[in-house]
Every structure is written in C-alpha cells, then in structure tokens.
VEXPATOR-908939 format. One record per residue (C-alpha): residue number from 1; x, y, z negated. Coordinates in nm, 2 decimals, decimal comma, m for minus. Example, Ala and Ser with C-alpha at 12.3 -4.5 7.8 and 13.67 -1.06 7.14 Angstrom:
2
<atom><k>1</k><xx>1,23</xx><yy>m0,45</yy><zz>m0,78</zz></atom>
<atom><k>2</k><xx>1,37</xx><yy>m0,11</yy><zz>m0,71</zz></atom>
# end
This chain:
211
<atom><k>1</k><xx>15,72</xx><yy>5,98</yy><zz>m14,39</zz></atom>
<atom><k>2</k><xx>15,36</xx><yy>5,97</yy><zz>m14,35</zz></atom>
<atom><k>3</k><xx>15,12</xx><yy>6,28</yy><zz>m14,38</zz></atom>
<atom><k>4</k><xx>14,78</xx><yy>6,30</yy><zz>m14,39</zz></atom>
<atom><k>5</k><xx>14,56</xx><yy>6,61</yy><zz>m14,46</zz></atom>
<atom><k>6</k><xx>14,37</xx><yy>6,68</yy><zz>m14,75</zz></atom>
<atom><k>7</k><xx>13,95</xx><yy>6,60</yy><zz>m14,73</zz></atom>
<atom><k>8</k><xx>13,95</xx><yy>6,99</yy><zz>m14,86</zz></atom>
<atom><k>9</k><xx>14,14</xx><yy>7,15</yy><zz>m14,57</zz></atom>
<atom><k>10</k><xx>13,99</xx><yy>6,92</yy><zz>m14,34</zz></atom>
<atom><k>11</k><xx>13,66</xx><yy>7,07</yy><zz>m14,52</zz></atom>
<atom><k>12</k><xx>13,75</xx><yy>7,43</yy><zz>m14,45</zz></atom>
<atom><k>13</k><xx>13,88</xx><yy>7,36</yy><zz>m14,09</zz></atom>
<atom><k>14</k><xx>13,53</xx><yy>7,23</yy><zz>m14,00</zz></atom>
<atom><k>15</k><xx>13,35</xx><yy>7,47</yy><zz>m14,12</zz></atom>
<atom><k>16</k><xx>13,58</xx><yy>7,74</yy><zz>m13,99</zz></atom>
<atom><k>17</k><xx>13,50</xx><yy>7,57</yy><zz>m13,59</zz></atom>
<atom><k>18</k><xx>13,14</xx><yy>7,56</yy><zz>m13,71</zz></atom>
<atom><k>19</k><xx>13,18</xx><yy>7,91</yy><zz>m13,77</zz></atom>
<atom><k>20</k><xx>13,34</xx><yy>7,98</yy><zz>m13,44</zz></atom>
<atom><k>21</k><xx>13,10</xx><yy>7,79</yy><zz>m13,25</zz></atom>
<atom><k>22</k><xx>12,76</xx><yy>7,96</yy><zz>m13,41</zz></atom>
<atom><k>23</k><xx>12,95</xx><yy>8,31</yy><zz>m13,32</zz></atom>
<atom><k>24</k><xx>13,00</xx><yy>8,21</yy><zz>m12,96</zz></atom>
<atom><k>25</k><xx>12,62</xx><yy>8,06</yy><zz>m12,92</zz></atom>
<atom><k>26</k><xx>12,44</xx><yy>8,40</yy><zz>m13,11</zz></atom>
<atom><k>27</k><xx>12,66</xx><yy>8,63</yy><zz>m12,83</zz></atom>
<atom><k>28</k><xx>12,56</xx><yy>8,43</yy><zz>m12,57</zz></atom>
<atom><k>29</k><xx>12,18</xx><yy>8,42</yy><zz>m12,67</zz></atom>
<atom><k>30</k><xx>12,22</xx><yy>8,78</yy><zz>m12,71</zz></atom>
<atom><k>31</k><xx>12,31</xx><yy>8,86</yy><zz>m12,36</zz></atom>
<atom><k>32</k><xx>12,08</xx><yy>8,61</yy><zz>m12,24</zz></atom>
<atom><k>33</k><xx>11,82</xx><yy>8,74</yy><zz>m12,43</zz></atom>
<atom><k>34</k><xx>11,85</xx><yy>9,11</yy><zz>m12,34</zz></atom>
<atom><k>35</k><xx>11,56</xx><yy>9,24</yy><zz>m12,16</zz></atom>
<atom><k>36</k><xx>11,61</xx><yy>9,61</yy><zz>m12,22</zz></atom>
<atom><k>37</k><xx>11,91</xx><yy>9,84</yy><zz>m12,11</zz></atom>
<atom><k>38</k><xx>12,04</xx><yy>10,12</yy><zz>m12,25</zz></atom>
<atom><k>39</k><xx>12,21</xx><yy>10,39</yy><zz>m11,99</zz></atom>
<atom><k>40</k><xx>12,53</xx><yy>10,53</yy><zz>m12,12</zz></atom>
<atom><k>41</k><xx>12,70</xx><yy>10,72</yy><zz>m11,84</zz></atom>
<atom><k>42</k><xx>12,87</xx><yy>11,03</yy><zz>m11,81</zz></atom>
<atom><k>43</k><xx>12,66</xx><yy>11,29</yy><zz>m11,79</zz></atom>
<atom><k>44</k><xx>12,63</xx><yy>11,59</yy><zz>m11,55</zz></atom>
<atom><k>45</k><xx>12,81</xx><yy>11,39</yy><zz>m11,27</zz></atom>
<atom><k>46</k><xx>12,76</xx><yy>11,13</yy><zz>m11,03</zz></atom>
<atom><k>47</k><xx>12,79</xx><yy>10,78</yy><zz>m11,14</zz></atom>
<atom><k>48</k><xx>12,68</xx><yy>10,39</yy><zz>m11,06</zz></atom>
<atom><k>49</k><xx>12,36</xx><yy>10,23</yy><zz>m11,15</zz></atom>
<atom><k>50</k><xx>12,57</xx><yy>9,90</yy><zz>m11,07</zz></atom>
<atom><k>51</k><xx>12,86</xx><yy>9,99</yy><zz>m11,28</zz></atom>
<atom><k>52</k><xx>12,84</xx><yy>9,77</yy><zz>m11,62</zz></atom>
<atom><k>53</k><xx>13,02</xx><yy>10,03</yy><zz>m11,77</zz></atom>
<atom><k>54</k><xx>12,73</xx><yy>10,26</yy><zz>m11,76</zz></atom>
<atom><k>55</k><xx>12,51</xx><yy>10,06</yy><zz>m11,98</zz></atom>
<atom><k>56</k><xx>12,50</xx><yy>9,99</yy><zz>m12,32</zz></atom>
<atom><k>57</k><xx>12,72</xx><yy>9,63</yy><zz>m12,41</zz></atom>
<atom><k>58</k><xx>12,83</xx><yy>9,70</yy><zz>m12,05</zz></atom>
<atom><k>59</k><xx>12,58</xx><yy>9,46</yy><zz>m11,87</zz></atom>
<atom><k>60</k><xx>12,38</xx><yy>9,59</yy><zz>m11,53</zz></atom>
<atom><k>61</k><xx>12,02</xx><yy>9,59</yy><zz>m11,56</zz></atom>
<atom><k>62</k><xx>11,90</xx><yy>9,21</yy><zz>m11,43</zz></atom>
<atom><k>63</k><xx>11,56</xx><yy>9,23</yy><zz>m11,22</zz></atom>
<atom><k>64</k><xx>11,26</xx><yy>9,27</yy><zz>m11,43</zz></atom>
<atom><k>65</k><xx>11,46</xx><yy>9,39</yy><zz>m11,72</zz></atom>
<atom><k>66</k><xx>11,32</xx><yy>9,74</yy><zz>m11,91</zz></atom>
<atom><k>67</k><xx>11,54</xx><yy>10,06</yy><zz>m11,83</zz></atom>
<atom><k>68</k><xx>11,56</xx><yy>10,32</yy><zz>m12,10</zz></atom>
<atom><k>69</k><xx>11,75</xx><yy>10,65</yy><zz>m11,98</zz></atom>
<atom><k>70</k><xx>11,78</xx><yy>10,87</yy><zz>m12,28</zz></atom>
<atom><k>71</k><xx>11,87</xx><yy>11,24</yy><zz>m12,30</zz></atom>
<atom><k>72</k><xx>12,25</xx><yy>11,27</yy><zz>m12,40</zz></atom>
<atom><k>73</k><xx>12,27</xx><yy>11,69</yy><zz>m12,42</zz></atom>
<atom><k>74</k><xx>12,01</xx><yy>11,94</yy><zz>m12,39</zz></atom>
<atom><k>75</k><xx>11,93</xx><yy>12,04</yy><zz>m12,08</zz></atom>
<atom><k>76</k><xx>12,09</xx><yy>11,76</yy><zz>m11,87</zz></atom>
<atom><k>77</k><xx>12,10</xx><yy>11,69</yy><zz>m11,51</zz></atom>
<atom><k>78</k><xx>12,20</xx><yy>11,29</yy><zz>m11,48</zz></atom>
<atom><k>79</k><xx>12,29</xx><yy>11,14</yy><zz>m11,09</zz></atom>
<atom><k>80</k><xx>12,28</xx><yy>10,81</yy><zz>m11,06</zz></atom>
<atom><k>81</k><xx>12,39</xx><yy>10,69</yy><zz>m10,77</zz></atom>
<atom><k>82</k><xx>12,41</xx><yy>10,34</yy><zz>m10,60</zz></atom>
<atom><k>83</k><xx>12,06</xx><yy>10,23</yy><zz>m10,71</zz></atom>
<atom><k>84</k><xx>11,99</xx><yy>9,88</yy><zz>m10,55</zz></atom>
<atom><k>85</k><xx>11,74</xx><yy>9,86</yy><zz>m10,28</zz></atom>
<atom><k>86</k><xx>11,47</xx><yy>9,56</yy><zz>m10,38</zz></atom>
<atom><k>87</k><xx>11,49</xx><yy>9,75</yy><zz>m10,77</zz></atom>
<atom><k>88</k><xx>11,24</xx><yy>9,55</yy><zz>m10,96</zz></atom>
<atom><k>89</k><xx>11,22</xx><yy>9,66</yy><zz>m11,32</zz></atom>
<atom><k>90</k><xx>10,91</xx><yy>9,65</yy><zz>m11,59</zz></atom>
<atom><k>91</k><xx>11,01</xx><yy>9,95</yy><zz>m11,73</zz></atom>
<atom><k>92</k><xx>11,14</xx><yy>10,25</yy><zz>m11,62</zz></atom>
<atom><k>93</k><xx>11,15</xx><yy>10,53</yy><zz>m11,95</zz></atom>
<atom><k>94</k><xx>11,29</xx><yy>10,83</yy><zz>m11,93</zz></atom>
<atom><k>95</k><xx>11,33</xx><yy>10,96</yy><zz>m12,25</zz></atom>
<atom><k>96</k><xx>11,36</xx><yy>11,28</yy><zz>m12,42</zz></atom>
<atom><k>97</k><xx>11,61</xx><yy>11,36</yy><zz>m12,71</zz></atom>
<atom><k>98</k><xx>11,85</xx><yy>11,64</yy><zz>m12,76</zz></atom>
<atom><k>99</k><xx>11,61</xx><yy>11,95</yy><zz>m12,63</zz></atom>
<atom><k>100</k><xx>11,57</xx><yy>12,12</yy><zz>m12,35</zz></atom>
<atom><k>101</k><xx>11,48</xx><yy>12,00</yy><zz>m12,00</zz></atom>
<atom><k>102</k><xx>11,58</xx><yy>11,63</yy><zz>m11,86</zz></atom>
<atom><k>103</k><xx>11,63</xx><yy>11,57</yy><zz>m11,53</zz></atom>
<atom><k>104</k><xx>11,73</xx><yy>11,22</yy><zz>m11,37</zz></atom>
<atom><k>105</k><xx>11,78</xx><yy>11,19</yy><zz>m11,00</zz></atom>
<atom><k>106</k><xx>11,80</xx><yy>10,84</yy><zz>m10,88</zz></atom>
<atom><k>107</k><xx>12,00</xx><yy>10,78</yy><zz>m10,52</zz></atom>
<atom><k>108</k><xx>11,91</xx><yy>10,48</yy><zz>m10,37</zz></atom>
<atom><k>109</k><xx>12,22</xx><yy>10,30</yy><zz>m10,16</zz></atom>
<atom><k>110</k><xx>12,04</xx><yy>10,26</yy><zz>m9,84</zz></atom>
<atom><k>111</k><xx>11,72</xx><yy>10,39</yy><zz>m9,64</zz></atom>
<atom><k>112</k><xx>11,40</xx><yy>10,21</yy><zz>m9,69</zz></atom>
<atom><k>113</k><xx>11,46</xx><yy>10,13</yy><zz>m10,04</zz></atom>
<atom><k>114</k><xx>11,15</xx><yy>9,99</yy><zz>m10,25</zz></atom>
<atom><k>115</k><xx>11,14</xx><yy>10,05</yy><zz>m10,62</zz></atom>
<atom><k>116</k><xx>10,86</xx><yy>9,82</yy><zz>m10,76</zz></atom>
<atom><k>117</k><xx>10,76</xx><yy>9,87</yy><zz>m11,16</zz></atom>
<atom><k>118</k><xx>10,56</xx><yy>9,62</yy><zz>m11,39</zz></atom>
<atom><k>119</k><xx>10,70</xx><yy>9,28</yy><zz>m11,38</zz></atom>
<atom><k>120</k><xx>10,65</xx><yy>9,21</yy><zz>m11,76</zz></atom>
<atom><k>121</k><xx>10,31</xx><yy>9,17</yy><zz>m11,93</zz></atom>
<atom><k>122</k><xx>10,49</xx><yy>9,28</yy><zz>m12,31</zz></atom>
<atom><k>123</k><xx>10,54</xx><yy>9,65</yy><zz>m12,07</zz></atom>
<atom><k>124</k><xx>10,20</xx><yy>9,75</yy><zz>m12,00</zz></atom>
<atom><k>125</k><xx>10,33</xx><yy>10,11</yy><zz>m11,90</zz></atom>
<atom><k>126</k><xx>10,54</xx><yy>10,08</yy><zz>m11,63</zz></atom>
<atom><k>127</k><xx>10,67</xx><yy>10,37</yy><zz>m11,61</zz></atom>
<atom><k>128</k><xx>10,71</xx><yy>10,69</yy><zz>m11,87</zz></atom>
<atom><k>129</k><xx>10,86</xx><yy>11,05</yy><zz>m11,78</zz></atom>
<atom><k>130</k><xx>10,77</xx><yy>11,27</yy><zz>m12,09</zz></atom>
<atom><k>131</k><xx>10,70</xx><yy>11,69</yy><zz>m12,06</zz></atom>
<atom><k>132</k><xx>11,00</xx><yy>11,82</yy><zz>m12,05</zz></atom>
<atom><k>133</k><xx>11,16</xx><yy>11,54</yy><zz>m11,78</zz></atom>
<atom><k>134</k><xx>11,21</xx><yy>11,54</yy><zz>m11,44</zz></atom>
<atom><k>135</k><xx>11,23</xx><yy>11,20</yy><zz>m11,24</zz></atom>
<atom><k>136</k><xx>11,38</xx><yy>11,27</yy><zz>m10,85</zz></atom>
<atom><k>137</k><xx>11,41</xx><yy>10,99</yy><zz>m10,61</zz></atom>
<atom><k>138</k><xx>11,67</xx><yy>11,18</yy><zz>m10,37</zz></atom>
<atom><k>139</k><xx>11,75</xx><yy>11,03</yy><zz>m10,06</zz></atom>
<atom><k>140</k><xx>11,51</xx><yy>10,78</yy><zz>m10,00</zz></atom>
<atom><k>141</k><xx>11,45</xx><yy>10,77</yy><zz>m9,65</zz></atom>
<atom><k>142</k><xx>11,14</xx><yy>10,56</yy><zz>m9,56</zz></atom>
<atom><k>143</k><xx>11,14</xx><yy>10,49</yy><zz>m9,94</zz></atom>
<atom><k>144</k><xx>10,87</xx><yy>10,33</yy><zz>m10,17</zz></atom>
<atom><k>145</k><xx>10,82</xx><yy>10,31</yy><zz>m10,56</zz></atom>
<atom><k>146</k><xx>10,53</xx><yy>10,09</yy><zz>m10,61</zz></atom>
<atom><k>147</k><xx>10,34</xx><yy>10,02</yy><zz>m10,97</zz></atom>
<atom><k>148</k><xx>10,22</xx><yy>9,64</yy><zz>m10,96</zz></atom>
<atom><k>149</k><xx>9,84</xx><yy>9,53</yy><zz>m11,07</zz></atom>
<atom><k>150</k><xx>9,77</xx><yy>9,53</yy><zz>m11,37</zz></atom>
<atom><k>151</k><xx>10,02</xx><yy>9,82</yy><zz>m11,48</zz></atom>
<atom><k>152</k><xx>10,00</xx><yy>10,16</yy><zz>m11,55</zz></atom>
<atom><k>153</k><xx>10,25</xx><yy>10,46</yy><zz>m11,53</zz></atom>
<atom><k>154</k><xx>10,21</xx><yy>10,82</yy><zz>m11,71</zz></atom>
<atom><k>155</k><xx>10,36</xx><yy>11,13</yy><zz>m11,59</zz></atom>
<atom><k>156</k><xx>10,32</xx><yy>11,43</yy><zz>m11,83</zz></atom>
<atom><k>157</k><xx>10,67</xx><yy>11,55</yy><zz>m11,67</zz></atom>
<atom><k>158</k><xx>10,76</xx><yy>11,59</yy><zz>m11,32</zz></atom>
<atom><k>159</k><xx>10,82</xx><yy>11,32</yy><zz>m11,04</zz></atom>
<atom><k>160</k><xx>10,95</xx><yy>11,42</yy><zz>m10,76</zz></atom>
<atom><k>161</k><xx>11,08</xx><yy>11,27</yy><zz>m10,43</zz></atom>
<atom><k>162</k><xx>11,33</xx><yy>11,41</yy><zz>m10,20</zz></atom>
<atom><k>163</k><xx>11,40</xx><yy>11,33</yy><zz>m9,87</zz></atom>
<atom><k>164</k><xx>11,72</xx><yy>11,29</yy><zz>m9,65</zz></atom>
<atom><k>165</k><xx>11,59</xx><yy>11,48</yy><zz>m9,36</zz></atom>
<atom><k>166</k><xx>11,27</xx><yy>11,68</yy><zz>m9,27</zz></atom>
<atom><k>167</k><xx>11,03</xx><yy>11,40</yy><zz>m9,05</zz></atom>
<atom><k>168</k><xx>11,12</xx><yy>11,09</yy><zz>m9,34</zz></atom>
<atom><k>169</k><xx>10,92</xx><yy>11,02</yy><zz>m9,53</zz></atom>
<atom><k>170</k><xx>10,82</xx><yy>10,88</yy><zz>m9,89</zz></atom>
<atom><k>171</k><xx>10,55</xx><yy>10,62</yy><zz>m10,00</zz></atom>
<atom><k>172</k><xx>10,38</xx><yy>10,62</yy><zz>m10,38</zz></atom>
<atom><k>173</k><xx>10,10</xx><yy>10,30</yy><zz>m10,39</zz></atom>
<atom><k>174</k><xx>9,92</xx><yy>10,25</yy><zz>m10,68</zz></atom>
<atom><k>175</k><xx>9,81</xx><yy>9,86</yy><zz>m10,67</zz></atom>
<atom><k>176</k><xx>9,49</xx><yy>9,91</yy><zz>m10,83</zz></atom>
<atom><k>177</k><xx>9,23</xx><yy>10,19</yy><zz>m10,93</zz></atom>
<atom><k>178</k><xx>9,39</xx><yy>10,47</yy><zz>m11,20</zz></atom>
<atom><k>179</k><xx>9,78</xx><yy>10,28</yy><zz>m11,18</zz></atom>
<atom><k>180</k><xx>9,88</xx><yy>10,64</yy><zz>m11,21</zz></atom>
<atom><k>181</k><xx>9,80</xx><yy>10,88</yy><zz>m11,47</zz></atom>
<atom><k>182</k><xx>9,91</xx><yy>11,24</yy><zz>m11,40</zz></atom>
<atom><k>183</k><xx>9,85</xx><yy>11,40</yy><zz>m11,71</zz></atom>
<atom><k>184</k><xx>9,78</xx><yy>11,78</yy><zz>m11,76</zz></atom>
<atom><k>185</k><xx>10,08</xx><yy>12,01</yy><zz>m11,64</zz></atom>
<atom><k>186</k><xx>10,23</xx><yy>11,73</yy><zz>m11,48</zz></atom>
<atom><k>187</k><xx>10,35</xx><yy>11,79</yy><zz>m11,16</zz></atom>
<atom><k>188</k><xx>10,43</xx><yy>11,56</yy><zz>m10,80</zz></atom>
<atom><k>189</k><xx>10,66</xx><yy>11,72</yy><zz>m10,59</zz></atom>
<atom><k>190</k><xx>10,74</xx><yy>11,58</yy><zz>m10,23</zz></atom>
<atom><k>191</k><xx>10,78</xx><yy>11,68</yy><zz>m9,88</zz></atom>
<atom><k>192</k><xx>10,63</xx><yy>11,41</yy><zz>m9,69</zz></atom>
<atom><k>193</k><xx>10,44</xx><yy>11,15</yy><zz>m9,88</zz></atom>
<atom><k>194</k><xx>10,23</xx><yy>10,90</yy><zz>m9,76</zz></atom>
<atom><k>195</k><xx>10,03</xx><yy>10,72</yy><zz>m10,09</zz></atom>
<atom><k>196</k><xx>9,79</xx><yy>10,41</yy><zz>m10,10</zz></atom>
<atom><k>197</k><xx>9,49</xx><yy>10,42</yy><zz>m10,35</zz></atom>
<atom><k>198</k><xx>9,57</xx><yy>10,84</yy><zz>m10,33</zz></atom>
<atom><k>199</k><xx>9,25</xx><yy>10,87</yy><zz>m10,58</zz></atom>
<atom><k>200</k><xx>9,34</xx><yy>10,66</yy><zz>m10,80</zz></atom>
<atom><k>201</k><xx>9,66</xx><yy>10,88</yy><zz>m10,86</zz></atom>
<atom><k>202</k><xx>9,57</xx><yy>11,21</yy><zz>m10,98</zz></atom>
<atom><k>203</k><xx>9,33</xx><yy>11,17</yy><zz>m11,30</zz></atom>
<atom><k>204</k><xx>9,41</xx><yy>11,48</yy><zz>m11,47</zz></atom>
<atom><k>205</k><xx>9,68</xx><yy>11,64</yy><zz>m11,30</zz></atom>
<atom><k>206</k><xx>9,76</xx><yy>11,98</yy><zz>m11,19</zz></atom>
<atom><k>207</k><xx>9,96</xx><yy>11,91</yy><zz>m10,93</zz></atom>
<atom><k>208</k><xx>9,95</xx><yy>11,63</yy><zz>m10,75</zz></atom>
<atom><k>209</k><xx>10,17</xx><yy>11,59</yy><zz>m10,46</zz></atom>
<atom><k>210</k><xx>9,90</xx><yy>11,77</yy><zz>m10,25</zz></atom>
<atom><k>211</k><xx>9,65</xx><yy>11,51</yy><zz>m10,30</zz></atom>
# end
C-alpha cells in the first residue's frame, strides 16, 4: 500500500527546519558579531585570560575586541594570568560595582609583552580604570602598553606596573599629544619606567609615575 504525507504535515515539517535553520544562523551571527567580552572568572585566585570559560558565552576575547572586567565582590583582588603577548584590544574597562576597592593584576605569559589599546574608532577611550580601581601589569619584563593615535585613556584610579626583577624595566607611550589623561588623585606607580611623549601623560595628575 502506498503512503503519501499530507500537504499539512509537510507544511509544519518545513516550517519547523525553517525554524531550526533561522536558530542556527542568529547564534552564529551572534558569536561572530561579538565585539565585547564580559570576564566571569573566579574571583580572588589565579585564573586564564585564555580560558573560554572565564568569559561570558565562554568565548576568549578575539584581537581588537572590547574587554569589560567588572567588580564581582567588594573589595576584590582579581589575577589573571596567562595574558597573551601581542594583546591588541580597543577597549580595556575596568569597572566598578559592588563597593569597595578593585584591584586587577594582569600577568603577561612571557617577557617583553606589548599590550596595545585603540583598535576601534566606535571606542574612542581606550582605556578606563575608575577611582576606586587599581590596574597592575605584574611581571612584565621589558613590557609595553601602548595607546594608538587617535585614542585616549583616563586614569582616575591607579595604574601600576610591576616588575619581575629590580634592573627590568616597563614602557608607557602615548602615540600622540594628551593620549593619557591622569585625572586628579590618580596615581602611576612603577619601579622602572621608561615613557614616550612623557608630557603628554600627566595633565592633571597627582602622581604620575615620577614624571
């Protein structure tokens, strides 16, 4: 006996893989599409920058994404280890929520790292670190976080760099006149630091990594 299926079922079937199709194409535009990332990582202990499962949807920053690192608890000390050397990002936010002090200490995985921020014209502030946040590059031997022409980055917190061992030494360039506004009460902490454009750094600043 010969069956044949209904023009109604054959209906719904359609629209039911035209259904299934349209949900596959929006989650692949979505993480396509993603140019900002979320950290979600344990706080108050070490953990991977390169570790999907530290970000929101569980997908690793991409070069020239925008980085948001949001306060979990008040008075929180993140480490983040594993940072990749050639870091590019337009964006790098540190942002306060919960109360209390913030501080984020980036380890980058090998000496002679250089962090570069302001790939994206839609992020004219390259970087943000609020009162009340602390930014630490730890580690960075012969390290270099650099702000792009054209870009600006406001410190009204505390950036700080740390080095491995006494004699290495830290680099902070400015690609163009007033890149970096230190904003009153800010503070730049570092033991050896060597900075290009050094006057365009410290506007207001009342400490200014000695400059």
């Amino acid at each position: 006996m010969k069956t044949t299926s209904s023009p109604r079922s054959s209906c719904v079937l359609r629209v039911l893989l035209s259904l299934i199709v349209l949900v596959l194409w929006l989650n692949n535009t979505a993480v396509i599409a993603q140019d900002k990332f979320l950290w979600t990582g344990t706080p108050n202990q070490p953990t991977s920058w390169t570790n999907p499962e530290n970000w929101q949807n569980h997908l690793a920053p991409k070069p020239g994404s925008a980085v948001v690192i949001e306060q979990q608890q008040p008075d929180q000390q993140l480490f983040i280890t594993d940072v990749p050397a050639g870091l590019s990002l337009s964006q790098l936010q540190i942002k306060l929520k919960s109360g209390g002090n913030f501080t984020v200490v980036l380890q980058p995985e090998k000496p002679g790292s250089n962090f570069v921020l302001g790939e994206d014209s839609r992020q004219n502030n390259a970087l943000d670190i609020p009162a009340g946040a602390t930014l630490v590059l730890k580690g960075a031997q012969n390290a270099r976080l650099t702000i792009k022409s054209g870009f600006q980055a406001t410190v009204a917190g505390t950036l700080r760099f740390e080095a491995d061992n006494e004699g290495n030494f830290q680099q902070l360039a400015a690609n163009h006149a007033a890149a970096i506004v230190f904003k009153a009460g800010s503070i730049c902490e570092a033991g050896s630091l060597n900075a290009f454009n050094p006057k365009s750094l410290c506007q207001i600043g009342s400490k200014c990594c000695g400059f």
